[in-house]
C-alpha positions in Angstrom: 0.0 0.0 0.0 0.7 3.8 -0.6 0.6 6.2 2.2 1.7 9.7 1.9 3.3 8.6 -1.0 5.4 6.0 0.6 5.7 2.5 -0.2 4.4 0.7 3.3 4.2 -2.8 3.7 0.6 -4.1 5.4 0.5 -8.0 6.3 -3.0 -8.4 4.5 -6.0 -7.1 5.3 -6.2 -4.8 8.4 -7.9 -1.8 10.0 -7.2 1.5 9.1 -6.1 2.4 12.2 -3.9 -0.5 12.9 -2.1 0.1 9.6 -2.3 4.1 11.0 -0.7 3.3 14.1 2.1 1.2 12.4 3.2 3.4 10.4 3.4 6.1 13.6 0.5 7.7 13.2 -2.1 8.8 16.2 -5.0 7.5 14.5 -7.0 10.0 16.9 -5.3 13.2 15.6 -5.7 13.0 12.0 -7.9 12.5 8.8 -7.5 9.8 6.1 -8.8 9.6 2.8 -8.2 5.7 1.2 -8.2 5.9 -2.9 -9.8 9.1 -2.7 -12.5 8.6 -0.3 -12.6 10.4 3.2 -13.2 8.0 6.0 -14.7 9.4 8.7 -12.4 9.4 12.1 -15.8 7.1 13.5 -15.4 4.7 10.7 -11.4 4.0 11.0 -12.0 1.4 13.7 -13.7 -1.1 11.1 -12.9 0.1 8.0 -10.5 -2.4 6.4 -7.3 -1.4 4.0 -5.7 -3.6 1.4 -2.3 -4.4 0.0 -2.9 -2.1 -3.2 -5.0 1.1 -1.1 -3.3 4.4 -1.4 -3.8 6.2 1.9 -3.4 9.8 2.0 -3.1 11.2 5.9 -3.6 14.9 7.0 -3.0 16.6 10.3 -4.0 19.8 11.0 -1.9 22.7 12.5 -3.0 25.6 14.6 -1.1 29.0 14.3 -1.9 32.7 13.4 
């Protein structure tokens, strides 16, 4: 699978927030979008990935 635009290997089929939080990612602080579809934060628990998913992960950032 793709995420960020970086090859990351997935052992199968697994939740999105499993493969968020191996790859170092707090799967409570940030919004994903899998092939170009957002998945809502509620969602990530069940909602499964594949090997060939490209996973695109945004954080967002305060300042002024």
């Amino acid at each position: 699978m793709i995420i960020n635009g970086k090859a990351f290997s997935a052992d199968g089929e697994r939740s999105l927030v499993r493969v968020l939080e191996a790859a170092g990612y707090d799967a409570g602080a940030v919004v994903c979008e899998v092939n170009r579809n957002l998945v809502r934060r509620a969602d990530m628990q069940d909602y499964l990935v594949e090997d060939d998913d490209i996973v695109e992960v945004f954080s967002f950032t305060g300042g002024g």
